[in-house]
VMD Tcl script that draws the C-alpha trace (Angstrom):
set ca {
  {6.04 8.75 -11.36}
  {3.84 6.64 -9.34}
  {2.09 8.96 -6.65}
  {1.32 6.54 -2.92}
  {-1.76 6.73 -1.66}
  {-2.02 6.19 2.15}
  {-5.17 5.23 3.96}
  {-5.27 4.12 8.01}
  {-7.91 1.18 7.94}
  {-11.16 1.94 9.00}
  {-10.97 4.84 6.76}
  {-14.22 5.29 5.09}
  {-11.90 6.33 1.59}
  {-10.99 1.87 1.74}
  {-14.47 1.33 -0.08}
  {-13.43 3.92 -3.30}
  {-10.15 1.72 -3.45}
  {-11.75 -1.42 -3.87}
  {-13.80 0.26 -6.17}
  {-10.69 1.49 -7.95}
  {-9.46 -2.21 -7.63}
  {-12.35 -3.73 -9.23}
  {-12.29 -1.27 -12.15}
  {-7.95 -1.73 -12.27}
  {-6.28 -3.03 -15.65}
  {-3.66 -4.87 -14.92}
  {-2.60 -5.59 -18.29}
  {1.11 -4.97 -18.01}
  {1.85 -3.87 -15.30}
  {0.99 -5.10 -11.13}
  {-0.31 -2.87 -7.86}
  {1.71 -3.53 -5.03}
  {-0.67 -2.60 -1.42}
  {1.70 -2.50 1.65}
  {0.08 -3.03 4.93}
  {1.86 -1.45 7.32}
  {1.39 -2.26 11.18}
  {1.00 -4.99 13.91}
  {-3.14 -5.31 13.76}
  {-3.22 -8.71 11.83}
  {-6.89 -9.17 12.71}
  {-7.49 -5.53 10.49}
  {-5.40 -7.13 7.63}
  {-7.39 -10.00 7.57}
  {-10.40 -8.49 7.53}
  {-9.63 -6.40 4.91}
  {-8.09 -9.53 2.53}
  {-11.32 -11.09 2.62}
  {-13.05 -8.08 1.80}
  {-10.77 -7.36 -0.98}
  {-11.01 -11.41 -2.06}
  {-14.32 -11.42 -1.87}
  {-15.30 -7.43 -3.96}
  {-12.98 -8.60 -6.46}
  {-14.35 -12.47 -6.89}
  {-10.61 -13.38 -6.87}
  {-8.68 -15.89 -4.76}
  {-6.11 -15.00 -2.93}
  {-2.39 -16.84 -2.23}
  {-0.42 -16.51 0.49}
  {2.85 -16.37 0.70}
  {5.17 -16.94 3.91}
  {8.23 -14.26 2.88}
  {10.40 -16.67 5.77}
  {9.81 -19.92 3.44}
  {11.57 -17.90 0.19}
  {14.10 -14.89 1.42}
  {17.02 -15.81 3.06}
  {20.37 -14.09 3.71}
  {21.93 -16.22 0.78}
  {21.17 -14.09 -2.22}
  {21.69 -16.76 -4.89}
  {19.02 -19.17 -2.91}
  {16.31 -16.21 -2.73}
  {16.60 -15.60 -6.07}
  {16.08 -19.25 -6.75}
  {13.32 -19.40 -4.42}
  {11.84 -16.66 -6.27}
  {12.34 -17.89 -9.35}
  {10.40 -20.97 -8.22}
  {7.51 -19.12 -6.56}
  {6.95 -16.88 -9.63}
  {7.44 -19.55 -12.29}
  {4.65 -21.49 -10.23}
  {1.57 -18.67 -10.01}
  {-0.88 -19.58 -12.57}
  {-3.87 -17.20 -14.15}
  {-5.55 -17.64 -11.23}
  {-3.14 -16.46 -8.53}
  {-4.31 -12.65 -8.88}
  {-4.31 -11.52 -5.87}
  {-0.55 -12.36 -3.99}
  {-0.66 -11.98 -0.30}
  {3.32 -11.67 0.84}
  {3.31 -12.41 4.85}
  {6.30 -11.38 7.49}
  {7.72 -8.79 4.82}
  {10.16 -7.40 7.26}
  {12.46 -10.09 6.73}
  {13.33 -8.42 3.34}
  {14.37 -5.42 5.19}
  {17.97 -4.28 5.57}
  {20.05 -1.76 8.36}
  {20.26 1.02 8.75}
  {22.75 3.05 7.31}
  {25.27 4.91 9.50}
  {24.02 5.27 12.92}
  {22.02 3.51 15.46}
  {19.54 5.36 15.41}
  {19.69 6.68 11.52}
  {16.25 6.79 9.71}
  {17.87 6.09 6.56}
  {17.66 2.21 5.55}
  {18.21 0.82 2.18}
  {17.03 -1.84 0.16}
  {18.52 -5.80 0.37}
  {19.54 -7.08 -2.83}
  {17.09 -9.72 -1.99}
  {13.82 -7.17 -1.67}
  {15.46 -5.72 -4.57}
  {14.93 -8.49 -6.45}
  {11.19 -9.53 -5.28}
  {10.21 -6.16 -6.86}
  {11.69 -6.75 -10.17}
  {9.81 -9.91 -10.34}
  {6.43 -8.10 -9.16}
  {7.34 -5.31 -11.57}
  {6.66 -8.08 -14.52}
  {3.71 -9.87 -13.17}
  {-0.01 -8.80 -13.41}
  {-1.48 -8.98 -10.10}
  {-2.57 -7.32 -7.30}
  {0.45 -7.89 -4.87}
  {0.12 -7.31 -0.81}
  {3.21 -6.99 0.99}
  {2.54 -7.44 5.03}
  {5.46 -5.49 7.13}
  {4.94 -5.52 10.81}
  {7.24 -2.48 12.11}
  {6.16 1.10 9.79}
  {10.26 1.86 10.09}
  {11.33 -1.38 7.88}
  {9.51 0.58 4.86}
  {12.35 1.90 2.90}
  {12.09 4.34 0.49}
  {12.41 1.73 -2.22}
  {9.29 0.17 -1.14}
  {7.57 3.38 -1.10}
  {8.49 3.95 -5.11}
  {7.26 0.96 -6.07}
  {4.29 0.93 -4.18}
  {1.09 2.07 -5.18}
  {-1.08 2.01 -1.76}
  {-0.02 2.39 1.54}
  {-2.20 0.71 4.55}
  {-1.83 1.49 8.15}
  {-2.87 -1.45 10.31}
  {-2.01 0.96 13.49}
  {-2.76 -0.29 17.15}
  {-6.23 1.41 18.67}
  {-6.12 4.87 20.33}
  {-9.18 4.84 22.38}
  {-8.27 2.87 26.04}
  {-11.18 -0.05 25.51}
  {-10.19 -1.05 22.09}
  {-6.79 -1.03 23.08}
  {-7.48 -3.27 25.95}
  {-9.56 -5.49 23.77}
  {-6.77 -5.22 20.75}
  {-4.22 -6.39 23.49}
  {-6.60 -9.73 24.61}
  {-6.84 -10.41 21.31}
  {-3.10 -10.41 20.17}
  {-1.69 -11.74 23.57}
  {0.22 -15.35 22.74}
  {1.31 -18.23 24.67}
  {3.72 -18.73 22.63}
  {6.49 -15.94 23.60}
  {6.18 -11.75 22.78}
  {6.88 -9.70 20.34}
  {8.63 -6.68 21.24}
  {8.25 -3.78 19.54}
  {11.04 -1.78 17.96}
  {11.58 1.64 20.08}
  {13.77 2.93 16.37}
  {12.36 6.54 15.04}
  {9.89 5.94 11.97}
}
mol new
graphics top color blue
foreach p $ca { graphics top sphere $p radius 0.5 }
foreach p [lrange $ca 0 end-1] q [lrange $ca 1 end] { graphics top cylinder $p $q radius 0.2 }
display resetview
């Protein structure tokens, strides 16, 4: 059974991973990272890092251009996608994540939320590739448990504590574009 590790970033244990990364044989089998949290400018950082400790390019993937709420056309989509990654797509980079994400079961305000057949589906195909996969999911309560079984590493991307780097974190993510507002739902 595949134990998750969990790190926050800025965690001084983030430089043994890549370590562990660099060292990893993926013959056979993939290791799936889910960042976990609103503080792109953290992920980022820590893709390039990654991209650039391995020597490996990374691809991104928009999650919105391949999942949709038509099963059949995901799994086409997917199909696609996977059938096009070549030798040198190692690390996959899997952007807006919580679209995969289902309801919750029951309640409003249940914690319990289960898998989509689509996000079902994404993980078999991961489950037969050899990569390094990153799966970016905005909201920590859209991580079912699921996810958390076939994940290997767990990254919080959590907003700042102290007041100045909060202040700064908000300058920096404030767009002219419209707001995102975050879910008030128990994690």
């Amino acid at each position: 059974m595949n134990r998750l590790k969990e790190f926050n970033y800025g965690d001084p244990e983030l430089d043994n991973l890549l370590n562990q990364l660099k060292g990893i044989d993926l013959d056979g089998s993939y290791y799936l990272i889910l960042f976990i949290g609103p503080y792109k400018k953290g992920k980022k950082l820590f893709i390039e890092k990654l991209a650039g400790h391995l020597g490996k390019k990374v691809t991104h993937i928009n999650t919105h251009d391949v999942v949709t709420m038509n099963e059949k056309e995901t799994e086409q989509n997917l199909d696609t996608l996977f059938d096009g990654f070549t030798e040198e797509d190692q690390i996959l980079f899997f952007s807006n994540g919580d679209r995969l994400c289902g309801a919750y079961a029951g309640y409003t305000y249940s914690k319990v939320r289960y898998a989509t057949p689509q996000e079902r589906y994404l993980l078999g195909k991961i489950n037969k590739i050899e990569k390094i996969v990153i799966l970016d999911i905005v909201e920590k309560h859209n991580v079912d448990k699921t996810l958390q079984r076939f994940a290997h590493t767990k990254i919080s991307f959590s907003r700042p504590k102290a007041f100045f780097k909060r202040l700064t974190w908000n300058l920096g993510n404030t767009s002219f574009h419209g707001h995102n507002f975050t879910s008030k739902r128990p994690g």
